[in-house]
C-alpha positions in Angstrom: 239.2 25.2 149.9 238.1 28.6 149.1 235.4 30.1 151.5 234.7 33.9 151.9 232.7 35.3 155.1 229.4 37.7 156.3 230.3 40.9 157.5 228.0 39.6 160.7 229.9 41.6 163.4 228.9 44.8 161.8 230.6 47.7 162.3 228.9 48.9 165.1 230.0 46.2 167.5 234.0 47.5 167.2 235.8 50.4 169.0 236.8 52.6 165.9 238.9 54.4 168.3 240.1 52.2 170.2 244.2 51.2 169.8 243.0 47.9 172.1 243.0 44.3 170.0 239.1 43.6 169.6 238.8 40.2 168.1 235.5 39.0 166.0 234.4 36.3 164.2 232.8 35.7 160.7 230.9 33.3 160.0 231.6 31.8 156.4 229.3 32.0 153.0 228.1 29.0 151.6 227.9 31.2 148.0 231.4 32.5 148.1 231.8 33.3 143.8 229.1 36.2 144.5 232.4 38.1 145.7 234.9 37.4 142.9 236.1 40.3 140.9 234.6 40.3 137.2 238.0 38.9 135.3 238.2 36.2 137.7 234.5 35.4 137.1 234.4 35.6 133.3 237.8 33.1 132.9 235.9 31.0 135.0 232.9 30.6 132.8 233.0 27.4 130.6 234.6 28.2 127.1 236.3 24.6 125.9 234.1 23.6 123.6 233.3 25.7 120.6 229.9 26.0 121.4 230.6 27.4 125.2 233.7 29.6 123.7 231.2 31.5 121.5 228.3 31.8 124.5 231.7 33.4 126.9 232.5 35.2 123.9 228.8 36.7 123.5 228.9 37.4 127.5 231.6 39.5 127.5 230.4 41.5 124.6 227.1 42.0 125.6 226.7 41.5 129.4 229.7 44.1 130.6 229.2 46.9 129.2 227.2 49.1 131.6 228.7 46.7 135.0 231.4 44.6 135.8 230.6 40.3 135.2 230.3 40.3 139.3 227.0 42.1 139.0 224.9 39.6 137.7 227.0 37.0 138.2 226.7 37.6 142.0 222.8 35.5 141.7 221.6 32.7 140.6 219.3 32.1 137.8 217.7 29.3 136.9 217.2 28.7 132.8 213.6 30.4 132.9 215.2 33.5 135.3 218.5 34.1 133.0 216.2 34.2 130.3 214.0 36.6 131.8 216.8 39.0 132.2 217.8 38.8 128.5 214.3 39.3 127.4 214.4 42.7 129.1 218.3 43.2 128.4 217.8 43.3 124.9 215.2 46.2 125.0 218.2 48.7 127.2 220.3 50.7 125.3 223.6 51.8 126.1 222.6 54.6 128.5 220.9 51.4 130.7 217.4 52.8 129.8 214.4 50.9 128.8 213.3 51.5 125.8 210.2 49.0 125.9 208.6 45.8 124.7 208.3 47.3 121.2 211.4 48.6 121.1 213.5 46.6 118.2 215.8 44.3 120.2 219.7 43.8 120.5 220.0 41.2 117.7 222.4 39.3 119.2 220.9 38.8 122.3 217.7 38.0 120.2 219.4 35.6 118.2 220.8 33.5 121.0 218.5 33.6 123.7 217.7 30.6 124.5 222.0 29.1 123.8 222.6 31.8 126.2 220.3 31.5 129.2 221.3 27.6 129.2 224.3 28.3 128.9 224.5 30.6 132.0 221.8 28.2 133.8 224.9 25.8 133.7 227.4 28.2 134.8 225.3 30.1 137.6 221.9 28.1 137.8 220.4 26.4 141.0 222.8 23.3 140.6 226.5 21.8 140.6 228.1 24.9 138.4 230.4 24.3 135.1 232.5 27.0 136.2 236.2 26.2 136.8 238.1 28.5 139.2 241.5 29.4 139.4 242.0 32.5 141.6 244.6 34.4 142.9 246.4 34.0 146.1 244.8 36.1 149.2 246.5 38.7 150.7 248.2 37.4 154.2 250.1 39.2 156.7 249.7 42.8 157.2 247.8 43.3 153.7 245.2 41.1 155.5 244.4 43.4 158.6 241.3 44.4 159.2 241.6 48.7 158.6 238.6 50.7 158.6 238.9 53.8 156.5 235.5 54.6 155.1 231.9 55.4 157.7 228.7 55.0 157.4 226.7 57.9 156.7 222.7 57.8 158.9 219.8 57.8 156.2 218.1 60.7 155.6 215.1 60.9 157.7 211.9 60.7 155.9 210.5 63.6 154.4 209.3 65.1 151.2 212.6 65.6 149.9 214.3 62.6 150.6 215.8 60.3 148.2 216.8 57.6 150.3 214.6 57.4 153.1 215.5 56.3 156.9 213.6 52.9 156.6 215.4 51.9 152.9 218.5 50.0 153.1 221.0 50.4 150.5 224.3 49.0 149.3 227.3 51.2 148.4 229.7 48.7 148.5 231.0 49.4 152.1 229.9 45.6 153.2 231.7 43.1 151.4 229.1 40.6 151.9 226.5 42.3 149.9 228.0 41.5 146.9 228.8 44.2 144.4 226.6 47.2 144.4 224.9 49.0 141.5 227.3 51.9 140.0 224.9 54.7 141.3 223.2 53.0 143.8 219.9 52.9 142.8 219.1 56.4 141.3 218.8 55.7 137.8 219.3 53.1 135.1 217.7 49.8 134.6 220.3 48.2 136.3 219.9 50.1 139.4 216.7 49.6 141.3 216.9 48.1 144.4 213.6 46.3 146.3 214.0 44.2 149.8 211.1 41.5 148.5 211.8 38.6 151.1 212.3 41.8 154.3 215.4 40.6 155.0 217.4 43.7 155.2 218.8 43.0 151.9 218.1 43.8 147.9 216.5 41.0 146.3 217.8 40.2 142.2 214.6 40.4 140.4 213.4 40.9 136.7 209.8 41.9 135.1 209.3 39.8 132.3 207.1 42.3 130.5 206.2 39.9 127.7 203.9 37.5 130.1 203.7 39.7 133.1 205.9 37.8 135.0 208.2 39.0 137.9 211.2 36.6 138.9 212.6 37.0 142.1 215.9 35.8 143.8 215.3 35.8 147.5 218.4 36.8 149.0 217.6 34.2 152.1 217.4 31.7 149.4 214.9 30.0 146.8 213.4 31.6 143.7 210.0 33.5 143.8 208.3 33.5 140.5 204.7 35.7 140.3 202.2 36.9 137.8 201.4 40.3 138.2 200.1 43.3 135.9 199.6 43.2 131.8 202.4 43.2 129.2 202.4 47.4 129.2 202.7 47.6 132.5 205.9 49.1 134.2 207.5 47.8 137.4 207.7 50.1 140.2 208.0 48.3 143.4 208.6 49.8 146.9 207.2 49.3 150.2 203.6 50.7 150.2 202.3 49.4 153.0 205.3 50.3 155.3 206.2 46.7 156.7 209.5 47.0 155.6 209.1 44.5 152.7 209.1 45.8 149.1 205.8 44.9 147.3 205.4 44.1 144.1 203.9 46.9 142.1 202.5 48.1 138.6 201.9 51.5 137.1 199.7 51.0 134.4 199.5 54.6 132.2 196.6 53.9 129.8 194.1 52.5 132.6 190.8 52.5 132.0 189.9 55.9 134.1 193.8 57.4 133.4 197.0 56.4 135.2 196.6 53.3 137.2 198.6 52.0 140.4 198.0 48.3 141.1 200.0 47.2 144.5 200.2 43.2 145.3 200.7 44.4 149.2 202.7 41.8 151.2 200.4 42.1 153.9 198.2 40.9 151.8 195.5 42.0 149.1 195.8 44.2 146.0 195.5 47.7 146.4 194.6 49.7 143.3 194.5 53.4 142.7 194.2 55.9 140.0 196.6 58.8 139.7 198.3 60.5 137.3 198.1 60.9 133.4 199.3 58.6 130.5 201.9 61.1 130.0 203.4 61.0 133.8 206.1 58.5 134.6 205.8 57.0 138.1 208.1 57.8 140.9 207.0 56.0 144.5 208.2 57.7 147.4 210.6 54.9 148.9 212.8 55.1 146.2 213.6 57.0 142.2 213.0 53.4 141.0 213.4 53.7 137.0 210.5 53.4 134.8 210.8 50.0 133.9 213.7 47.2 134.1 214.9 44.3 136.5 214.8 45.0 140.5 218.0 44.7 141.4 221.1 45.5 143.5 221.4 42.6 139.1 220.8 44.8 139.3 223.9 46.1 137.4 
């Protein structure tokens, strides 16, 4: 039985310079593969068919490059939200930047879209998973004590020249539980913006399926949201706008009618909308250097 735990204690609760035995408990994960390294997660993916030997073989290729397989394997997708994320995967280039709808896609993501998001739908999707594991033994003994070696820095406080803000959670990979982080932790990249949609203290996986306006979100407290919102030009730029601590789903639309538009689903409810800017400008809300355009994410990779 292979079970991994929350960091629930937090590191608050313990002595740091204490020399005294403090015990803790951790309560166990229900999804313990969103910790597995990468290698262990990729030889676990189906391959013994032909068929599912050239979808693991297309995987590794294409969907490793810019992260390690824990990043998005860390979620689950159902067939319609894996193929979500290849329909905006195949429009980044190497850099992780978006280059747009029109852009002329990675061919062989375009090619096999639809083998590949059922293919992963099987592996991670919402039900019983075709991926065998066979990891490695855990450390025991004095590998296996609990050693603290790294702190926490406080958030910046909010002002006009903070990135992070104090009310903004991130993940830099200090908590275990969170699953792997994003390379550079939200600051640039496709891969790399962060949004708390569900206000549960932690980054939510979601994608902007620019083609039909659709946003896909993986609540981290469970359950798939899925949401129409904006046109097929628009760019995602979520953040919390109406300060409640939940991320709201957001649009920056550059050729409005009247110039740049901002149109804000509020999770307080209502739509907010707002023109600033020109068609030229590129959006940057205040919570956070979102990117232009691409999947919210901590899938983010």
């Amino acid at each position: 039985m292979t079970a991994t735990f929350e960091n629930s204690f937090g590191k608050g609760s313990v002595e740091l310079g204490s020399a005294a035995r403090q015990n803790f408990v951790l309560a166990p994960m229900p999804d313990w593969v969103g910790q597995l390294p990468g290698d262990e997660l990729l030889t676990a993916l189906p391959g013994e068919t032909p068929g599912d030997a050239r979808m693991k073989t297309l995987v590794r290729k294409n969907c490793t490059g810019c992260h390690t397989a824990s990043y998005p394997f860390q979620h689950r997708f159902d067939q319609a939200g894996w193929n979500a994320v290849l329909d905006l995967m195949k429009h980044v280039n190497v850099l992780g930047t978006y280059q747009g709808p029109d852009h002329k896609p990675n061919p062989t993501i375009e090619s096999h879209q639809a083998e590949l998001a059922a293919y992963l739908a099987r592996a991670r999707g919402p039900g019983e998973s075709t991926m065998k594991f066979n990891l490695r033994p855990r450390p025991s003994g004095e590998a296996a004590r609990v050693v603290f070696k790294e702190y926490d820095v406080p958030l910046e406080p909010d002002s006009s020249t903070a990135v992070v803000p104090s009310n903004v959670p991130t993940n830099d990979g200090s908590d275990w539980s969170l699953g792997t982080p994003s390379g550079t932790n939200g600051s640039a990249g496709v891969h790399d913006a962060q949004a708390d949609l569900d206000g549960d203290g932690k980054a939510d996986a979601a994608v902007f399926r620019p083609s039909t306006s659709t946003w896909y979100i993986s609540n981290s407290g469970g359950g798939t949201t899925i949401m129409q919102f904006g046109l097929t030009t628009d760019l995602p730029i979520p953040g919390d706008y109406d300060g409640d601590g939940k991320a709201d789903i957001a649009i920056y639309r550059p050729n409005g009618a009247n110039g740049a538009e901002w149109w804000i689903s509020k999770s307080t409810g209502g739509t907010f909308a707002t023109q600033f800017g020109a068609a030229t400008d590129k959006a940057v809300p205040a919570a956070r250097r979102y990117p232009p355009a691409g999947p919210v994410s901590d899938c983010t990779g």
